[in-house]
N, CA, C and O atoms as a GROMACS GRO file, in nm:
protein
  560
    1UNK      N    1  -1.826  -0.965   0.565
    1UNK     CA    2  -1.741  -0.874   0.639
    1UNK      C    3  -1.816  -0.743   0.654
    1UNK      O    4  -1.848  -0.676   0.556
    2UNK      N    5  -1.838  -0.714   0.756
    2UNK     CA    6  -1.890  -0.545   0.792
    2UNK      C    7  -1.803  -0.460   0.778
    2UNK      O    8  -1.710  -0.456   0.858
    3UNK      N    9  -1.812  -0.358   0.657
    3UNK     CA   10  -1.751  -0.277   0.614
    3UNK      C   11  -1.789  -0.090   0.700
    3UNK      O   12  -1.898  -0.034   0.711
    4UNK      N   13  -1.665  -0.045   0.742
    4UNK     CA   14  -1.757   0.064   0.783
    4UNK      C   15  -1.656   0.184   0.695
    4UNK      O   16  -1.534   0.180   0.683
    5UNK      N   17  -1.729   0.267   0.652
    5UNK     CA   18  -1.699   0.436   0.582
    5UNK      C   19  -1.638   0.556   0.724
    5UNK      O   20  -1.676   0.628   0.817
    6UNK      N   21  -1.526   0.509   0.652
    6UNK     CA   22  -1.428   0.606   0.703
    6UNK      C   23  -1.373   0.702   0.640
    6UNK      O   24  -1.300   0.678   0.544
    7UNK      N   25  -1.402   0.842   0.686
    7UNK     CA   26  -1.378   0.943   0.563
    7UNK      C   27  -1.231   1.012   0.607
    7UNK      O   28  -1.195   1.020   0.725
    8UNK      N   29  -1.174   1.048   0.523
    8UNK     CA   30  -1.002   1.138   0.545
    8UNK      C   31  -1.031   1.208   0.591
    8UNK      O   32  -1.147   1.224   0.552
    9UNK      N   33  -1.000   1.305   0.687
    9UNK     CA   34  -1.030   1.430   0.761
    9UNK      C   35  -0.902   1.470   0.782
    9UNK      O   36  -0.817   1.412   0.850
   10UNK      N   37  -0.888   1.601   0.705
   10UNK     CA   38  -0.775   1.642   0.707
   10UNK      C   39  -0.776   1.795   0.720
   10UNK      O   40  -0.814   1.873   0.633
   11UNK      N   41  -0.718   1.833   0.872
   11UNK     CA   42  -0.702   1.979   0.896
   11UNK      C   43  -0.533   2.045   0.901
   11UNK      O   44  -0.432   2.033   0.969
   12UNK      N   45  -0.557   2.081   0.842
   12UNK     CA   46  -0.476   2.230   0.821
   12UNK      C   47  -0.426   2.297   0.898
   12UNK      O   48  -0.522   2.293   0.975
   13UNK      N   49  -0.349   2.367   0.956
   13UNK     CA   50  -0.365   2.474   1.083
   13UNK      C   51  -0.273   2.548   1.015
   13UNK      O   52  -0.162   2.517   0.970
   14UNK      N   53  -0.367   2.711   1.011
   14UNK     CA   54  -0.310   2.826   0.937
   14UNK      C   55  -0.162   2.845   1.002
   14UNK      O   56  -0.132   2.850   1.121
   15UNK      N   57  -0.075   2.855   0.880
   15UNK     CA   58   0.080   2.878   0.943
   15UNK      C   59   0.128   2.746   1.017
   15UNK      O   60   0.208   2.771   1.107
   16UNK      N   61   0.099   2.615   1.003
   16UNK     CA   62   0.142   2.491   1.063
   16UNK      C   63   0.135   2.384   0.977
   16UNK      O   64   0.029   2.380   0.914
   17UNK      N   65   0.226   2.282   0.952
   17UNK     CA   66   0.213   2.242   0.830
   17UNK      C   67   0.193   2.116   0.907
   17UNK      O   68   0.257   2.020   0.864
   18UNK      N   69   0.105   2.093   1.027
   18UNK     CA   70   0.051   1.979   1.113
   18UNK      C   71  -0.070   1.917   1.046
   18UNK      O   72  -0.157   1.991   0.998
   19UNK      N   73  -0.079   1.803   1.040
   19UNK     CA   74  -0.193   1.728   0.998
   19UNK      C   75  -0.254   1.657   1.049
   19UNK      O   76  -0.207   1.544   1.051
   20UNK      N   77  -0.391   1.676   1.120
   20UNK     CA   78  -0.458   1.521   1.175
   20UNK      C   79  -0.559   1.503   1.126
   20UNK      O   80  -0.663   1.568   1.115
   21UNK      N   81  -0.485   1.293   1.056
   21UNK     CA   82  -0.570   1.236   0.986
   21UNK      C   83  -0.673   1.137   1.104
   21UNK      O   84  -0.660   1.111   1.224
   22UNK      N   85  -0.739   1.114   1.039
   22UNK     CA   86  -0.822   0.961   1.060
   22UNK      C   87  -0.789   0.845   0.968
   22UNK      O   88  -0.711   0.876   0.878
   23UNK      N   89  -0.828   0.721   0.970
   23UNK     CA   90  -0.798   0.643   0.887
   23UNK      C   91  -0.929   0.667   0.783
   23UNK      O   92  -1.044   0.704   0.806
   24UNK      N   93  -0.845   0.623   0.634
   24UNK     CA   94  -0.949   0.611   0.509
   24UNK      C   95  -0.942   0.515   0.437
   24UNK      O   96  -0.830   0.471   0.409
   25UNK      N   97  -1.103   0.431   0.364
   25UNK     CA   98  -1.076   0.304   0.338
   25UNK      C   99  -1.158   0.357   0.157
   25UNK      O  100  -1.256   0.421   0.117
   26UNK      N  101  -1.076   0.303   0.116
   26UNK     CA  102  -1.080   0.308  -0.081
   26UNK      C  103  -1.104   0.194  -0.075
   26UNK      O  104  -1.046   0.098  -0.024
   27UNK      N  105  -1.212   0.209  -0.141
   27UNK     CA  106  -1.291   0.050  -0.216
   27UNK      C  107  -1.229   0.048  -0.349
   27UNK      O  108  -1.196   0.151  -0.409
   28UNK      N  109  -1.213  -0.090  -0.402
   28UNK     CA  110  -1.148  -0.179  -0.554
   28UNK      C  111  -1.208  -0.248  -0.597
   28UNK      O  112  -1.265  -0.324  -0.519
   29UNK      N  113  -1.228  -0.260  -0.708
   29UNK     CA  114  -1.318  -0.335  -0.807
   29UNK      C  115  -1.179  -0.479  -0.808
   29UNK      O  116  -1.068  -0.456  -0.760
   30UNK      N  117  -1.216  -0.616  -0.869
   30UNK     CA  118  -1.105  -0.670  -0.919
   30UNK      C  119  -1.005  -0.648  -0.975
   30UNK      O  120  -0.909  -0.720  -0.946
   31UNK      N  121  -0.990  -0.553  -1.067
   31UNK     CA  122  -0.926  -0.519  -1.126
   31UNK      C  123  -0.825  -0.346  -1.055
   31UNK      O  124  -0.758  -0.269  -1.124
   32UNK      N  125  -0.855  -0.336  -0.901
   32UNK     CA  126  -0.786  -0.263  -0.859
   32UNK      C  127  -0.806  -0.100  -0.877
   32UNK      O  128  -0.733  -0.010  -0.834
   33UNK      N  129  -0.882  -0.094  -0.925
   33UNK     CA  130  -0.951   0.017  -0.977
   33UNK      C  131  -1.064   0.065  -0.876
   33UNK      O  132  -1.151  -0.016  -0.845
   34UNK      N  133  -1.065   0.197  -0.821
   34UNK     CA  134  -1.114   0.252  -0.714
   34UNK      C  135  -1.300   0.256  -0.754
   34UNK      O  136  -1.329   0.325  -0.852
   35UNK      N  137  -1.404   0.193  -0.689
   35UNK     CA  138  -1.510   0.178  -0.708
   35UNK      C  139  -1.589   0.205  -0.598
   35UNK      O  140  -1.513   0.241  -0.508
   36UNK      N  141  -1.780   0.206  -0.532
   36UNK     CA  142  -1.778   0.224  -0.469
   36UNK      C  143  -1.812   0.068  -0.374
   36UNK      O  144  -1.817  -0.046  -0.421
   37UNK      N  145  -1.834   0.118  -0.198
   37UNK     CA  146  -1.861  -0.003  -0.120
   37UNK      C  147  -1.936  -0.114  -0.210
   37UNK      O  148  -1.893  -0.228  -0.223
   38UNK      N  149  -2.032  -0.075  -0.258
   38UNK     CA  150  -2.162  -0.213  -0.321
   38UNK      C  151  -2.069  -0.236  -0.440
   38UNK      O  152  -2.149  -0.314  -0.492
   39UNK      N  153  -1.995  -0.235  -0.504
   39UNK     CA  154  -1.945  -0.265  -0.621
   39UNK      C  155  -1.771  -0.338  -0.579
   39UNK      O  156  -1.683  -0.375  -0.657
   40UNK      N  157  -1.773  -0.335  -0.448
   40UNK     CA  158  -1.608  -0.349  -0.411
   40UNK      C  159  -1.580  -0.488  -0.445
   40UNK      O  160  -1.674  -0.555  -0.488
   41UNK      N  161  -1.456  -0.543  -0.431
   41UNK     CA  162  -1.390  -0.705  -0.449
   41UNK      C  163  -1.302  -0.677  -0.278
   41UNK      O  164  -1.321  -0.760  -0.190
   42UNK      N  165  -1.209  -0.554  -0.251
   42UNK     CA  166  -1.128  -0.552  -0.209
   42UNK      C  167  -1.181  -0.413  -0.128
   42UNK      O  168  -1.280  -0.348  -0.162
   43UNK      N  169  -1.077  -0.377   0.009
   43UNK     CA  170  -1.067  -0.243   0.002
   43UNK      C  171  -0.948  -0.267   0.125
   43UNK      O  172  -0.920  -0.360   0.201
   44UNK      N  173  -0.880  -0.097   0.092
   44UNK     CA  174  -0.805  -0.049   0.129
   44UNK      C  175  -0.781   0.045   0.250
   44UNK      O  176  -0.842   0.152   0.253
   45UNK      N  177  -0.709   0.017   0.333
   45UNK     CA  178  -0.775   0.062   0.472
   45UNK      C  179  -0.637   0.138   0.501
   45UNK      O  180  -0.560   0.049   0.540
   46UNK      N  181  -0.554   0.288   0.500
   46UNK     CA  182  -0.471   0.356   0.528
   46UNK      C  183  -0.496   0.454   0.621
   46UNK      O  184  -0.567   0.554   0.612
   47UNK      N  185  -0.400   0.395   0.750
   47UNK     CA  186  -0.407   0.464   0.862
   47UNK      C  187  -0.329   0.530   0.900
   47UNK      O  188  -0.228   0.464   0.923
   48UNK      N  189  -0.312   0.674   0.929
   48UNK     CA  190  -0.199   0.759   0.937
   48UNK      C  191  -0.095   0.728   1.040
   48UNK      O  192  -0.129   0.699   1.155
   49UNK      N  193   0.030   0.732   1.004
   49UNK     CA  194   0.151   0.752   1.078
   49UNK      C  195   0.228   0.892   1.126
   49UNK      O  196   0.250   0.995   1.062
   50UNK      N  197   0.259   0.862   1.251
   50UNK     CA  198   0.311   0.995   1.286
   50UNK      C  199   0.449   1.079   1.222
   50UNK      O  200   0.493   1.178   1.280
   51UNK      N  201   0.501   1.034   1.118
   51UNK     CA  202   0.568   1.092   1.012
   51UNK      C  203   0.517   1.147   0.912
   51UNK      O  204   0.599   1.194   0.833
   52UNK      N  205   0.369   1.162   0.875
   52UNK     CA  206   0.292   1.173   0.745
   52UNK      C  207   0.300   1.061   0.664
   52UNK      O  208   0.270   1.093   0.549
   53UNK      N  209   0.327   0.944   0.675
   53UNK     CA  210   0.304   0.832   0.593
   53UNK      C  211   0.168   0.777   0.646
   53UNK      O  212   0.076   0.835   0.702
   54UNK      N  213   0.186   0.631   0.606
   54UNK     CA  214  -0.013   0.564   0.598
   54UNK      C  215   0.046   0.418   0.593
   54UNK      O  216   0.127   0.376   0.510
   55UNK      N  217  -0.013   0.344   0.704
   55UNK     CA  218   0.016   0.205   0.702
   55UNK      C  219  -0.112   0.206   0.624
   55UNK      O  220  -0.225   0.239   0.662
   56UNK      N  221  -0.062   0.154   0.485
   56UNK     CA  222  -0.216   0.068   0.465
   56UNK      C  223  -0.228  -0.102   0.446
   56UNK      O  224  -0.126  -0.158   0.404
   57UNK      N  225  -0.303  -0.155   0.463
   57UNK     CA  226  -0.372  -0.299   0.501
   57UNK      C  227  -0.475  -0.324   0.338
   57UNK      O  228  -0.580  -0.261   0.332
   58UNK      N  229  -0.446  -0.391   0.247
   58UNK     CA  230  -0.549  -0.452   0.132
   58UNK      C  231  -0.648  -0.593   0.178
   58UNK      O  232  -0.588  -0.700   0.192
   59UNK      N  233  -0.724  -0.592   0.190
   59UNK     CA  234  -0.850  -0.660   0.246
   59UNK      C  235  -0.897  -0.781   0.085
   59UNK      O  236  -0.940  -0.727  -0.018
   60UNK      N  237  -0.886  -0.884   0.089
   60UNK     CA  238  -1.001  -0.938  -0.007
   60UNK      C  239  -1.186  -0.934   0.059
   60UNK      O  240  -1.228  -0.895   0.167
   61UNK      N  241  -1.266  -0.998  -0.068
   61UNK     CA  242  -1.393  -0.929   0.007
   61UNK      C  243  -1.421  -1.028   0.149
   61UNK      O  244  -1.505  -0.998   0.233
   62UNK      N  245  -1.321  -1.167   0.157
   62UNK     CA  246  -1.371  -1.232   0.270
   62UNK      C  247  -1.302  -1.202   0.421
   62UNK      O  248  -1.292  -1.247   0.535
   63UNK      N  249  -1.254  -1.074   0.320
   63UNK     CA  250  -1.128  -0.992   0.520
   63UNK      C  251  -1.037  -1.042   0.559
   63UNK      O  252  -0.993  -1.020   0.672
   64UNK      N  253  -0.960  -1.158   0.439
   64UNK     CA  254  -0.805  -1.160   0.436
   64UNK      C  255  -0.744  -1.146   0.381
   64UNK      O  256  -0.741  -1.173   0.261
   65UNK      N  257  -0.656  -1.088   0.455
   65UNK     CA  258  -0.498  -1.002   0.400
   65UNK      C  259  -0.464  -1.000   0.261
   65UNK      O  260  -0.493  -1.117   0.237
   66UNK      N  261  -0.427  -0.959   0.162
   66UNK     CA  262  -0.384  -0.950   0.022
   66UNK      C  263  -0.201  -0.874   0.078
   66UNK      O  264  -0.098  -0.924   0.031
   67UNK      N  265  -0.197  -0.775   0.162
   67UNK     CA  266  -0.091  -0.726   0.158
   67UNK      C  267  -0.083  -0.625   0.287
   67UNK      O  268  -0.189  -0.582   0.334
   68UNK      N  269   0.030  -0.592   0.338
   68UNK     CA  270   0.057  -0.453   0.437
   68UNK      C  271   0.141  -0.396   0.426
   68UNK      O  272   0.257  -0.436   0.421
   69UNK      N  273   0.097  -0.284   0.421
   69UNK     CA  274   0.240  -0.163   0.400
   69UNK      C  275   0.230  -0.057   0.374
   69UNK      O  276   0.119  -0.012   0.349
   70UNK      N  277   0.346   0.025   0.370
   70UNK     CA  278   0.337   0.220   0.392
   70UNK      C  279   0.372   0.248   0.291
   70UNK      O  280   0.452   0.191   0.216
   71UNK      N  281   0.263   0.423   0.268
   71UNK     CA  282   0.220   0.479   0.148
   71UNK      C  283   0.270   0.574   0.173
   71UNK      O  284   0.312   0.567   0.288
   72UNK      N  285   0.299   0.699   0.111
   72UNK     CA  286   0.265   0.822   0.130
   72UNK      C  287   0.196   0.918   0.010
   72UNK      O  288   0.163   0.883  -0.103
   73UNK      N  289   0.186   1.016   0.055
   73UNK     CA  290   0.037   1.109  -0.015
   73UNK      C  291   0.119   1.150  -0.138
   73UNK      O  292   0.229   1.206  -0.131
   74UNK      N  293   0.064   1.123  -0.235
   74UNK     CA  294   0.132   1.209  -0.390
   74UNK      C  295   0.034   1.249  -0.477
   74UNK      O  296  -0.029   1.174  -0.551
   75UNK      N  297   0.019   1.374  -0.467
   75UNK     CA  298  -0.050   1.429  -0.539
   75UNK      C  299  -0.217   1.418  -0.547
   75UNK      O  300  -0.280   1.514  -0.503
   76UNK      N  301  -0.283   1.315  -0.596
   76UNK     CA  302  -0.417   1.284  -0.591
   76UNK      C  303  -0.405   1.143  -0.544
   76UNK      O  304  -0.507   1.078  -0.571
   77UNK      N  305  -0.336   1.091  -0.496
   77UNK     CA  306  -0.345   0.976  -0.446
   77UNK      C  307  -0.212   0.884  -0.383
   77UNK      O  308  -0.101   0.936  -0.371
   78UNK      N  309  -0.233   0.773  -0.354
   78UNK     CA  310  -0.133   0.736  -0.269
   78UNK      C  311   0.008   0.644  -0.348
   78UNK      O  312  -0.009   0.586  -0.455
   79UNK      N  313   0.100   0.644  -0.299
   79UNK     CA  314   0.219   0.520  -0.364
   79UNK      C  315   0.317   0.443  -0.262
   79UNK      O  316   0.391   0.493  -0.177
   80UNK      N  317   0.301   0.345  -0.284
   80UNK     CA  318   0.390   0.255  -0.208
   80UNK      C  319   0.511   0.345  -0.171
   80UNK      O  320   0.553   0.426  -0.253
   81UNK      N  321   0.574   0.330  -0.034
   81UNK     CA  322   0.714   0.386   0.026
   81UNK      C  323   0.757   0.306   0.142
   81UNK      O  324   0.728   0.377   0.238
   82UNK      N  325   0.809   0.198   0.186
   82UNK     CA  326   0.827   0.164   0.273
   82UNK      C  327   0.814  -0.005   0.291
   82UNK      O  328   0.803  -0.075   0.191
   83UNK      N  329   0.815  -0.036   0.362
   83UNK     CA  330   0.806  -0.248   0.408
   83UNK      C  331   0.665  -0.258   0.336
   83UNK      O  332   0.567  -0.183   0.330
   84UNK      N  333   0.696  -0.383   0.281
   84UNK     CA  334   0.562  -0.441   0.256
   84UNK      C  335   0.562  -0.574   0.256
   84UNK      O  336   0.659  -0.639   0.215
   85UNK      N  337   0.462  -0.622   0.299
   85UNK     CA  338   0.463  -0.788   0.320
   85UNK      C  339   0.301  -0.826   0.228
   85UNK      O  340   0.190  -0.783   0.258
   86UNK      N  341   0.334  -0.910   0.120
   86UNK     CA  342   0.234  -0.971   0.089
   86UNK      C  343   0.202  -1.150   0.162
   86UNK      O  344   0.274  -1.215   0.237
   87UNK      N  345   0.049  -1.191   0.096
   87UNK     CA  346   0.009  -1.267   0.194
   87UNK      C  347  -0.047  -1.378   0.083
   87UNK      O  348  -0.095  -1.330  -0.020
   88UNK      N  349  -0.044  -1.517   0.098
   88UNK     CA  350  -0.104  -1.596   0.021
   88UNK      C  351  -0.255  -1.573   0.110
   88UNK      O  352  -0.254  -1.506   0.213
   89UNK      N  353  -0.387  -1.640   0.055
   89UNK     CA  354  -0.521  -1.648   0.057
   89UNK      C  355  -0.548  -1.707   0.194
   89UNK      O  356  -0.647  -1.675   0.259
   90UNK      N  357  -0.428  -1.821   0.249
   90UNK     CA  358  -0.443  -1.908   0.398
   90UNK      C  359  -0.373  -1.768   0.484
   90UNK      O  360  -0.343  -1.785   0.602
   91UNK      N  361  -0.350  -1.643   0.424
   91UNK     CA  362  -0.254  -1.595   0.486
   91UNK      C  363  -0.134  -1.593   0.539
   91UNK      O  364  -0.103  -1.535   0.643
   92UNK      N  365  -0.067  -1.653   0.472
   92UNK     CA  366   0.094  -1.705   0.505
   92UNK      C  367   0.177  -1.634   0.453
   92UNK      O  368   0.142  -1.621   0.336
   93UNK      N  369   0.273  -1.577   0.472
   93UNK     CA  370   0.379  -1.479   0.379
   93UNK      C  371   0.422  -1.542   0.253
   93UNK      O  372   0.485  -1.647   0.240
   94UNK      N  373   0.363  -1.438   0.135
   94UNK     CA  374   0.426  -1.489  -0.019
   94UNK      C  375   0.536  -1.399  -0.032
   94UNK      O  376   0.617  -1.454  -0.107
   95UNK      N  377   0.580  -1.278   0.008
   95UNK     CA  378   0.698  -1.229  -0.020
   95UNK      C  379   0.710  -1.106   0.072
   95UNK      O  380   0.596  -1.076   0.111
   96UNK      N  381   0.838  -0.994   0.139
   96UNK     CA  382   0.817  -0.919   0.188
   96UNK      C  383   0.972  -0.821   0.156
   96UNK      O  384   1.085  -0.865   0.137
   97UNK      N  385   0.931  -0.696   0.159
   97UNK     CA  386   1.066  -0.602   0.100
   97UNK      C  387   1.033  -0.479   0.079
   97UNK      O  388   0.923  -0.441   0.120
   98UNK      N  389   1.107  -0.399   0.019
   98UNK     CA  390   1.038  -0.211   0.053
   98UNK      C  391   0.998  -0.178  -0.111
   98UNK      O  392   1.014  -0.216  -0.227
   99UNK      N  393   0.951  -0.102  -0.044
   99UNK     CA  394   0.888   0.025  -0.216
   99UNK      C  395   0.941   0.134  -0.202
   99UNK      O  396   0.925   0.193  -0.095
  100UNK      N  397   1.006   0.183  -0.291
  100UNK     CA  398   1.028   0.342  -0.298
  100UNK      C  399   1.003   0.438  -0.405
  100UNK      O  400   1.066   0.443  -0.511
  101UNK      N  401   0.914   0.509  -0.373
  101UNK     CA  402   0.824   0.576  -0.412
  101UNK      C  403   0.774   0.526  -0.540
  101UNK      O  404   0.802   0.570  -0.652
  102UNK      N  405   0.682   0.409  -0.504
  102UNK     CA  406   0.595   0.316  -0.579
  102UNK      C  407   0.676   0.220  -0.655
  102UNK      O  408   0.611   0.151  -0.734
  103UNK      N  409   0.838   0.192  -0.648
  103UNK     CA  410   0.867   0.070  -0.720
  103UNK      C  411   0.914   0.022  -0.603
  103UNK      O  412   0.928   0.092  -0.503
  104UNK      N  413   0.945  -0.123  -0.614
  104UNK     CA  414   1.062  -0.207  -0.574
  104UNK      C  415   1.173  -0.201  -0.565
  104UNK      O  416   1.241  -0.215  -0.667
  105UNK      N  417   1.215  -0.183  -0.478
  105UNK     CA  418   1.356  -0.187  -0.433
  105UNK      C  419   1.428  -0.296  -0.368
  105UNK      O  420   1.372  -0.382  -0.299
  106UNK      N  421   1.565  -0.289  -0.394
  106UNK     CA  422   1.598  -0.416  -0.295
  106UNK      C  423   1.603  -0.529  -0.275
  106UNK      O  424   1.568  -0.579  -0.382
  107UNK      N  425   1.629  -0.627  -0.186
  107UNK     CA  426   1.620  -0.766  -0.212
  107UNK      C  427   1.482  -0.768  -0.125
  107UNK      O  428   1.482  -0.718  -0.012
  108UNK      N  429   1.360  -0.830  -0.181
  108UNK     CA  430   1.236  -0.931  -0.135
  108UNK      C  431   1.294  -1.060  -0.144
  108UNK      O  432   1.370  -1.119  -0.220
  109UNK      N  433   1.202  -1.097   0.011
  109UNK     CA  434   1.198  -1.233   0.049
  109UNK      C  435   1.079  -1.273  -0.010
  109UNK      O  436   0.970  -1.215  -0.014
  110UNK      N  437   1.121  -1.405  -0.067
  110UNK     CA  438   1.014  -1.498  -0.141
  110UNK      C  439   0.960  -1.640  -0.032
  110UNK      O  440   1.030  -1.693   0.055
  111UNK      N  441   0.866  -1.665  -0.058
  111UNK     CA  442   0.803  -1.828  -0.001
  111UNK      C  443   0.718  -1.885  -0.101
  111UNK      O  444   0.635  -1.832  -0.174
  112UNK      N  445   0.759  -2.015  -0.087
  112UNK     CA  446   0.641  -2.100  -0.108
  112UNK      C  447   0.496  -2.097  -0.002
  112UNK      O  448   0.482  -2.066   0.116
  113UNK      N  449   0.395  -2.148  -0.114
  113UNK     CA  450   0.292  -2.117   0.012
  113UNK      C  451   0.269  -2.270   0.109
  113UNK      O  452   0.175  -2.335   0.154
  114UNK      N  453   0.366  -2.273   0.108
  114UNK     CA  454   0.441  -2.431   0.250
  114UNK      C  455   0.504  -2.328   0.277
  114UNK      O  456   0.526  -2.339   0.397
  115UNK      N  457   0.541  -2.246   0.246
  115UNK     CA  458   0.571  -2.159   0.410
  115UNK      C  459   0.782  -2.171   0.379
  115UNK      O  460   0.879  -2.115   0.430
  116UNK      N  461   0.760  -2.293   0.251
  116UNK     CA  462   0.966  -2.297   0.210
  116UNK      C  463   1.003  -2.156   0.166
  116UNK      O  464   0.923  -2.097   0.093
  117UNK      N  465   1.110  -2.100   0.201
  117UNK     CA  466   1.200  -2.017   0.035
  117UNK      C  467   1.181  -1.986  -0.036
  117UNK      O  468   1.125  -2.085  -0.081
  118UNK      N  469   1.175  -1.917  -0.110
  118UNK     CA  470   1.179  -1.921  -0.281
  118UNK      C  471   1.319  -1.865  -0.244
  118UNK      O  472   1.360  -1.861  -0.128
  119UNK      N  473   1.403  -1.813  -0.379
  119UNK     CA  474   1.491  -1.785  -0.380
  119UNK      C  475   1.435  -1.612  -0.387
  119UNK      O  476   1.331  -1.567  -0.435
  120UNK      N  477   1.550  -1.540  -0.319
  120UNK     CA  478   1.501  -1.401  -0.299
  120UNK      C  479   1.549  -1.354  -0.449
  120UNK      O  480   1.626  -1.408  -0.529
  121UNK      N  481   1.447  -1.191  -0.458
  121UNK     CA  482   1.440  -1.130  -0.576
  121UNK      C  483   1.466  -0.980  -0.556
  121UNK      O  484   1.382  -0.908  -0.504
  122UNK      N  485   1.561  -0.944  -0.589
  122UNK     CA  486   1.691  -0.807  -0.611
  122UNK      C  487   1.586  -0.722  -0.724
  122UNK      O  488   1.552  -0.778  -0.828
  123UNK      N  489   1.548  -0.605  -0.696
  123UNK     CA  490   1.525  -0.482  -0.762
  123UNK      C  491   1.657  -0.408  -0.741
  123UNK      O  492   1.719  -0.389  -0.637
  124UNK      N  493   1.685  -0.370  -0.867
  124UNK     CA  494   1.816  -0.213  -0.890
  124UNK      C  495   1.779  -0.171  -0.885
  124UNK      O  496   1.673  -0.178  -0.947
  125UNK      N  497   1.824  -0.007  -0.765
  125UNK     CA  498   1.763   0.095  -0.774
  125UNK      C  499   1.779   0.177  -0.933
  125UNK      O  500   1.732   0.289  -0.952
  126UNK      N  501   1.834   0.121  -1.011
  126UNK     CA  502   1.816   0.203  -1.114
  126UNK      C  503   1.698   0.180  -1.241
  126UNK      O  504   1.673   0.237  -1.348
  127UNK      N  505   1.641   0.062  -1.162
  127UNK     CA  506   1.541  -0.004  -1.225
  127UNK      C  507   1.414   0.076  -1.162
  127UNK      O  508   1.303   0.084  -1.216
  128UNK      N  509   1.447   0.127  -1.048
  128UNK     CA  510   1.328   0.191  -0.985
  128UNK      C  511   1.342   0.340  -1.024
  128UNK      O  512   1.234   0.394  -1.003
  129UNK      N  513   1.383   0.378  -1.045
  129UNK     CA  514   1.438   0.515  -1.105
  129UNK      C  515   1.360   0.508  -1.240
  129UNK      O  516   1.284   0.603  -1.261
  130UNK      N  517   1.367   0.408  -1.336
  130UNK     CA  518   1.329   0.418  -1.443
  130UNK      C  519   1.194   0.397  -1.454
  130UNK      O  520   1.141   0.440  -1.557
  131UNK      N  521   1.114   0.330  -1.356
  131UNK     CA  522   0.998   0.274  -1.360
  131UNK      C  523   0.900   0.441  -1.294
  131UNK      O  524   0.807   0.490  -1.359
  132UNK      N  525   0.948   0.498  -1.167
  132UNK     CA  526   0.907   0.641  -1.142
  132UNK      C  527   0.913   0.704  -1.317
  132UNK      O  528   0.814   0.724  -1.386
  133UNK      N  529   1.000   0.718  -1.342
  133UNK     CA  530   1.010   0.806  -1.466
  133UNK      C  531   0.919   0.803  -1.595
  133UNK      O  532   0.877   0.896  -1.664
  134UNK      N  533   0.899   0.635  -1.608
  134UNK     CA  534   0.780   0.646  -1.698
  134UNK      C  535   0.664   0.659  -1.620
  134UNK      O  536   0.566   0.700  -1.682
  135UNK      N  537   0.648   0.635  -1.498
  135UNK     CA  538   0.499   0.692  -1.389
  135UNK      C  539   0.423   0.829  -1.390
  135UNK      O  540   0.308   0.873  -1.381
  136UNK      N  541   0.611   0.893  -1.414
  136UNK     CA  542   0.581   1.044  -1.397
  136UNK      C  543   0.574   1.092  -1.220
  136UNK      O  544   0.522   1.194  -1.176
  137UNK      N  545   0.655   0.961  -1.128
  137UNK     CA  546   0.645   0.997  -1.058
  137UNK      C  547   0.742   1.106  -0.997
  137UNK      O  548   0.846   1.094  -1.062
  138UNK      N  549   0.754   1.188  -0.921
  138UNK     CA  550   0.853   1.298  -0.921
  138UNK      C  551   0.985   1.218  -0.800
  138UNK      O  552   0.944   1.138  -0.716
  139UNK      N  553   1.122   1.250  -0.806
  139UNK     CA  554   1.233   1.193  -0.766
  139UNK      C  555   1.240   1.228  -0.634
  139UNK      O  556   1.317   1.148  -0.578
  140UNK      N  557   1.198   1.309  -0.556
  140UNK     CA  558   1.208   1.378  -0.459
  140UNK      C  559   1.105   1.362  -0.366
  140UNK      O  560   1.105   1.427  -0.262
   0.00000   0.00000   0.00000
């Protein structure tokens, strides 16, 4: 897979709290852990949305799908907020449902990778509440 370096470019405009990004791609070791291109398994490709969120796209190293879905910016780095659809290896949907602000929420749809059902799987939001809290992620 031809990988190309795409850097964040992010301007400012004095007195405007406007932002224009480019897309930015974070390289992953196996273990998910941010490494560089020659050392990657995976990488991460987040492309800005016109709300300030980031569709991002997870890549395995042979350039299919692991997952898709929207991030937004926290602090030094990014957290799940929004739809996400993961992908078995043939690329077929293994499950799809939202994140809020980096947990699970909600009912996800499950599949077999035949493409059947699983039976769907319910996150409480108070389960996500608790999971931010030991993150340290902030509520707001």
């Amino acid at each position: 897979m031809t990988r190309h370096i795409l850097l964040l470019l992010i301007i400012i405009l004095p007195g405007s709290a406007t932002w224009t990004c480019i897309a930015q791609v974070i390289y992953l070791d196996a273990g998910y852990q941010r490494v560089n291109e020659e050392a990657s398994k995976h990488s991460l490709t987040l492309n800005p949305l016109d709300d300030g969120s980031f569709m991002g796209k997870l890549l395995r190293e042979d350039g299919t799908v692991i997952f898709e879905g929207q991030y937004i910016s926290w602090k030094d780095t990014y957290i799940e907020n929004g739809s996400f659809t993961f992908f078995y290896p043939d690329e077929k949907i293994e499950s799809s449902g939202s994140y809020e602000r980096g947990a699970r929420t909600g009912v996800w749809k499950r599949y077999q990778s035949d493409g059947r059902a699983r039976p769907n799987r319910f996150y409480p939001p108070e389960g996500a509440a608790s999971l931010r809290r030991v993150l340290g992620i902030d509520q707001g």
